[in-house]
C-alpha positions in Angstrom: 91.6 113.4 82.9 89.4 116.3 81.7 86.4 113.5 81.2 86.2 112.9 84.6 83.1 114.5 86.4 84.2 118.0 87.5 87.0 118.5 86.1 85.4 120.8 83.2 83.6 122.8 85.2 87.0 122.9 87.8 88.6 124.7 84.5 85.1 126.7 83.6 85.6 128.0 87.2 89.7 128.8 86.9 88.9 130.3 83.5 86.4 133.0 85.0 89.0 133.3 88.1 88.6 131.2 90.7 91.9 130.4 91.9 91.7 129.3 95.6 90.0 126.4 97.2 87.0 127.8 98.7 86.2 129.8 95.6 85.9 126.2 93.6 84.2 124.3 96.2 81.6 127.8 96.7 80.8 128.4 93.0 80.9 124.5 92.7 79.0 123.5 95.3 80.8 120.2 95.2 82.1 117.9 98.1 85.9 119.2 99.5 87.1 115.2 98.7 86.2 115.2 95.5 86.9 119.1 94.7 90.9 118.4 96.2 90.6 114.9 94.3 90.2 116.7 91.0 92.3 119.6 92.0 95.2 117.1 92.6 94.5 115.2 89.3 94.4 118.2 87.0 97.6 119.5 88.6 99.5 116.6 87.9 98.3 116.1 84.5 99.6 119.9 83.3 96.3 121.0 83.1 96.2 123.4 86.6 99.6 125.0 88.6 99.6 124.9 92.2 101.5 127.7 93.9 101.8 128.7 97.0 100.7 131.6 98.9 100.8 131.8 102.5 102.9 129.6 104.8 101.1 129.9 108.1 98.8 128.1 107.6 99.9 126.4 104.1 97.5 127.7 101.4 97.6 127.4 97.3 96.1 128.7 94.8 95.3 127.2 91.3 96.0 129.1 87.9 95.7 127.4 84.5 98.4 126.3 82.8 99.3 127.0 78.6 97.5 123.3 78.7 95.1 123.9 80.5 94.0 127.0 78.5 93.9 125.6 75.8 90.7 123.9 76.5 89.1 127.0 76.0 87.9 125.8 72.6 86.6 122.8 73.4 84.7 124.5 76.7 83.4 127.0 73.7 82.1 124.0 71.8 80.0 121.9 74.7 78.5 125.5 75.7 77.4 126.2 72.1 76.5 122.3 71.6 74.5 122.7 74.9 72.5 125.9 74.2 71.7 124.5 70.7 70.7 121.5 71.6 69.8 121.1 75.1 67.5 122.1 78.0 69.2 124.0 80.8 69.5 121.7 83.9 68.5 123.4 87.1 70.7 121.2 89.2 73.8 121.8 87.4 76.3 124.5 88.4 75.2 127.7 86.5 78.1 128.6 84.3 79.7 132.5 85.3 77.2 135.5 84.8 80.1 137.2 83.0 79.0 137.6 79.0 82.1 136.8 76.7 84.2 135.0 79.7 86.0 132.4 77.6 86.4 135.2 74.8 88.4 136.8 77.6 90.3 134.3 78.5 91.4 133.5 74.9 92.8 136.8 74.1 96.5 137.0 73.8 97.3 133.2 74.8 98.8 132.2 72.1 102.2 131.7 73.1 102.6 132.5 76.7 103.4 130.3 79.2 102.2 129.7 82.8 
């Protein structure tokens, strides 16, 4: 699931706190089809949790699950592959402008659940 276009940069975005809808599909800039598409696929496979939080009208929000965390390390690895050995992309969603963000989001994991 997490090779599938988006869906890394879906978790990039929940790790530096996008957790609604609109906040994916703004900092994304990707098509509402394929943003639900990938929201739906990473919930089901344990990567994302969908909870709800208003009833009129029906909204969710998407938080990371223990799974879903731990991709930290591997979202550490392609961002240090990619400033070693690439080019930066213009066209490609620029990652957070918040220095240390998967540092953050690494601290005091170990363990907890979602």
């Amino acid at each position: 699931m997490v090779g599938e276009r988006w869906a890394l940069l879906v978790v990039r975005e929940a790790l530096a706190g996008a957790r609604r809808f609109d906040e994916f599909r703004d900092r994304l800039r990707m098509s509402e089809n394929t943003l639900a598409r990938r929201l739906t696929e990473l919930t089901a496979s344990g990567v994302l949790r969908r909870t709800q939080y208003s009833l009129k009208p029906a909204r969710f929000e998407y938080l990371l699950t223990e799974q879903g965390r731990a991709l930290v390390p591997v979202l550490a690895a392609l961002a240090a592959w990619g400033n070693e050995w690439t080019d930066p992309d213009p066209d490609l969603p620029k990652a957070p402008a918040r220095p240390g963000w998967l540092d953050e989001n690494t601290a005091g994991t170990a363990g907890r659940r979602a």
